[in-house]
C-alpha positions as CSV (number, residue, x, y, z in Angstrom):
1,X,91.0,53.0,175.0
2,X,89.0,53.1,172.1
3,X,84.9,53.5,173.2
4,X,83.1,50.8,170.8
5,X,79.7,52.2,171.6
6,X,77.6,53.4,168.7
7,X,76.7,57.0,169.5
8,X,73.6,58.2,169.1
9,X,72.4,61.9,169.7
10,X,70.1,62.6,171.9
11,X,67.3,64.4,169.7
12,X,65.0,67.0,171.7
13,X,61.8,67.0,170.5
14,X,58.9,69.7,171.1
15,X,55.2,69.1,172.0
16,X,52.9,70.5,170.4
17,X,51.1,73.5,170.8
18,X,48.5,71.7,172.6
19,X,47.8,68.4,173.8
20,X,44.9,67.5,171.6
21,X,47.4,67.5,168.7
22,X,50.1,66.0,170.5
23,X,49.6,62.3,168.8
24,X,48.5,64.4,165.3
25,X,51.9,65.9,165.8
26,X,54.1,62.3,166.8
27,X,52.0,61.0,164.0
28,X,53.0,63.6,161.5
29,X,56.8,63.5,162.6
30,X,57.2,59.8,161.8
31,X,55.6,60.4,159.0
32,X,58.0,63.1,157.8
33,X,60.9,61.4,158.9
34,X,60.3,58.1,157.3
35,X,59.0,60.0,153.8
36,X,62.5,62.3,154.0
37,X,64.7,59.8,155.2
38,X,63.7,56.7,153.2
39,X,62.3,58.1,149.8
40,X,63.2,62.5,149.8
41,X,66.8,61.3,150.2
42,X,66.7,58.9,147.3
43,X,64.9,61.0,144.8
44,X,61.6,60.5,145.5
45,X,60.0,63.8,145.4
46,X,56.6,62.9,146.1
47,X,55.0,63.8,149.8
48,X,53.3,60.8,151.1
49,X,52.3,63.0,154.2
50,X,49.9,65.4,153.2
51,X,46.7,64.2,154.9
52,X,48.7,63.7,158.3
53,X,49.7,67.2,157.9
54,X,46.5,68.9,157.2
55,X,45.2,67.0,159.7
56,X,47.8,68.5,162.0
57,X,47.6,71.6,160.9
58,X,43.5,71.8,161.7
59,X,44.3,70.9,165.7
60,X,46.9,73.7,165.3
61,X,44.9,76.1,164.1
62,X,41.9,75.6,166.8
63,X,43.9,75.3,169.3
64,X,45.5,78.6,168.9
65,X,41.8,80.2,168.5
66,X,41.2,78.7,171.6
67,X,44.6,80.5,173.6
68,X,42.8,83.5,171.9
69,X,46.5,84.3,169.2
70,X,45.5,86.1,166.3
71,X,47.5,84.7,163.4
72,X,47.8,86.5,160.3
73,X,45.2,85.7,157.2
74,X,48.5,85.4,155.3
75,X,49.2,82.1,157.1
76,X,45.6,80.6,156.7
77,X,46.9,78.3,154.0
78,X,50.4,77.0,153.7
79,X,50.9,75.4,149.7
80,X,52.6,72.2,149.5
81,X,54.9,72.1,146.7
């Protein structure tokens, strides 16, 4: 018997590194997703997701001061290209 259900993976995602950022982070994702999926895909090259993402990335960055990790200088800026 043929199954006529449309499958659909299950997709784990991960929280994020704290729960302060968590809805920085869901907000970022469905941004990314949409931007990579709807326009990347089709040759749209352009990053519509850059203020979500450094807005992210802030959280991320205090909240790992906070759990006292020392993170490289190196890593202090991350260049969107």
């Amino acid at each position: 018997m043929i199954d006529t259900e449309i499958y659909v993976p299950y997709i784990a995602t991960m929280n994020s590194v704290s729960p302060k950022c968590q809805q920085l982070k869901e907000d970022y994702d469905k941004c990314f997703n949409h931007w990579f999926t709807d326009k990347y895909l089709k040759g749209v090259k352009k990053e519509d997701c850059i203020d979500v993402f450094r807005s992210y990335q802030s959280c991320v960055k205090d909240a790992i001061k906070e759990k006292g990790i020392n993170i490289s200088e190196n890593t202090d800026e991350i260049k969107l290209t």
